[in-house]
N, C-alpha and C positions, 0 to 999 in steps of 0.2 A: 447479100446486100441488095435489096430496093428500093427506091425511091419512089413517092408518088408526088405528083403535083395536081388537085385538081384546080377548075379553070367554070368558068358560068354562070356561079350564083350571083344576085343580086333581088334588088325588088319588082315585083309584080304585082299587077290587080289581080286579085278575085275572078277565075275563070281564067289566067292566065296561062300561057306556058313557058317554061325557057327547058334549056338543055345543057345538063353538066357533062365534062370531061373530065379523065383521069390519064393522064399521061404516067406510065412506067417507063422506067428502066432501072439500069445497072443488070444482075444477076436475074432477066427473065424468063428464062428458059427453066426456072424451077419452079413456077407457079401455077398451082393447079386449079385455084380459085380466087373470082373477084368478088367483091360487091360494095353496095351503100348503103352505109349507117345514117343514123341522123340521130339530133337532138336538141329538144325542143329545150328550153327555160323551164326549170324546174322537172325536168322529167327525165327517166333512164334514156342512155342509148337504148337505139332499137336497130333490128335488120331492116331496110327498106325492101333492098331484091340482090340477087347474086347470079353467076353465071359461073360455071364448072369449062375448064380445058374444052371440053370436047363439045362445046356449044351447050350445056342444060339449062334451063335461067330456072328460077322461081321468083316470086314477089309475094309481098305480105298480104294479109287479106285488105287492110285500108288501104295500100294503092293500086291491088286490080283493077285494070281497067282503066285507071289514072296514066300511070308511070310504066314504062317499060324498058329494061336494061340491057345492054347489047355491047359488045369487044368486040374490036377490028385486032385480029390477030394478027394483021403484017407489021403492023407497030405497036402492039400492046396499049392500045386506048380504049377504057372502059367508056360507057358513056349511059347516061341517064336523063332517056326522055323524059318529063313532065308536062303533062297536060288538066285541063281544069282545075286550074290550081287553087287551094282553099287557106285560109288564115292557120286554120290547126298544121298546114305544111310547115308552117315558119319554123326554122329552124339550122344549125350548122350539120352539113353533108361533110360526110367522111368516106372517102375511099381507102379498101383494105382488101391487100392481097397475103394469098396463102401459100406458102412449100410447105413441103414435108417436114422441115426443120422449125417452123417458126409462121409470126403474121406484122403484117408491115402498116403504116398507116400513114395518111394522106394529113397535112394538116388543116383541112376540112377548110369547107367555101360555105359562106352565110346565104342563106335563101330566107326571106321577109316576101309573103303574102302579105296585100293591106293596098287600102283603096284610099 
């Protein structure tokens, strides 16, 4: 058992930045992986970036260089910088964590790019 809460989103301009949070708990000590989804209006989820136990991140090729995703392991809080932020970001952020048994999920924070 999991919990996620994430916590940040809101509205920005154009060239903007803000910073999400994902706060776990319950059963964390089984999770071997994080990351953030997102999902725009009318479009599939997608991966944003993830990071692996032992520190490994990757990110998607549209926010290289943008967004970069980072866990504070002494309390289990994902967290996702955004920077330059653009209109095609808009969309609900989801944090999802993974064990070996199963995947858990955050019930997501809205982010609105828009001037």
């Amino acid at each position: 058992q999991v919990q996620l809460v994430e916590s940040g989103g809101g509205l920005v301009q154009p060239g903007g930045s803000l910073r999400l949070s994902c706060a776990a708990s319950g059963s964390i000590s089984g999770i071997n992986r994080m990351g953030w989804y997102r999902q725009a209006p009318g479009k599939q989820r997608e991966l944003v970036a993830s990071v692996t136990i032992d520190g490994s991140t990757n990110h998607a090729d549209s926010v290289k260089g943008r967004f970069t995703i980072s866990r504070y392991n002494v309390d289990n809080t994902l967290y996702l910088q955004m920077s330059m932020l653009q209109p095609e970001d808009t969309a609900v952020y989801y944090c999802n964590a993974e064990t070996s048994g199963t995947g858990y999920w955050g019930q997501g924070t809205q982010v609105t790019v828009s001037s």
